[in-house]
Phi, psi and omega in degrees: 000133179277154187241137157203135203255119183239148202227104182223151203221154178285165202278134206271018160250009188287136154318133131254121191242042179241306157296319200288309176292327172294298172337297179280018180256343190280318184304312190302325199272034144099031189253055162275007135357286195283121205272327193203160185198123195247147182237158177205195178234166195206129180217134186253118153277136159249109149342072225292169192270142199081015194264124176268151181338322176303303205270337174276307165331296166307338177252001163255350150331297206282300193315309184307295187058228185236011158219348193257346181214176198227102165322292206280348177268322233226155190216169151192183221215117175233192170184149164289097167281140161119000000 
């Protein structure tokens, strides 16, 4: 069975405060280390057997999008397993 791993995080002029709160919590407990913090979402497709790399590529393309992401905030990145 093929996986495909999709990632998808807001667009880097997007405000994040989610991140921006995970960030000063690491400075307080001593991670001053971490320059920065971006939050996203992680969605695993499991994939039917026989789809070839081409047509599961393309077709986890479309699903991230036009369903998995809000084009004007959100941006993403995946990969195929499998």
């Amino acid at each position: 069975m093929m996986k495909a791993h999709v990632y998808v995080t807001l667009k880097p002029s997007v405000l994040d405060p989610q991140g921006q709160t995970i960030h000063n919590a690491l400075r307080k407990i001593g991670f001053g280390q971490v320059e920065g913090v971006r939050q996203g979402k992680f969605f695993t497709l499991n994939l039917a057997d026989g789809l070839s790399p081409a047509d599961a590529g393309a077709q986890v393309e479309r699903i991230a999008r036009e369903v998995l992401t809000n084009p004007v905030i959100e941006e993403f990145t995946y990969q195929i397993e499998g």
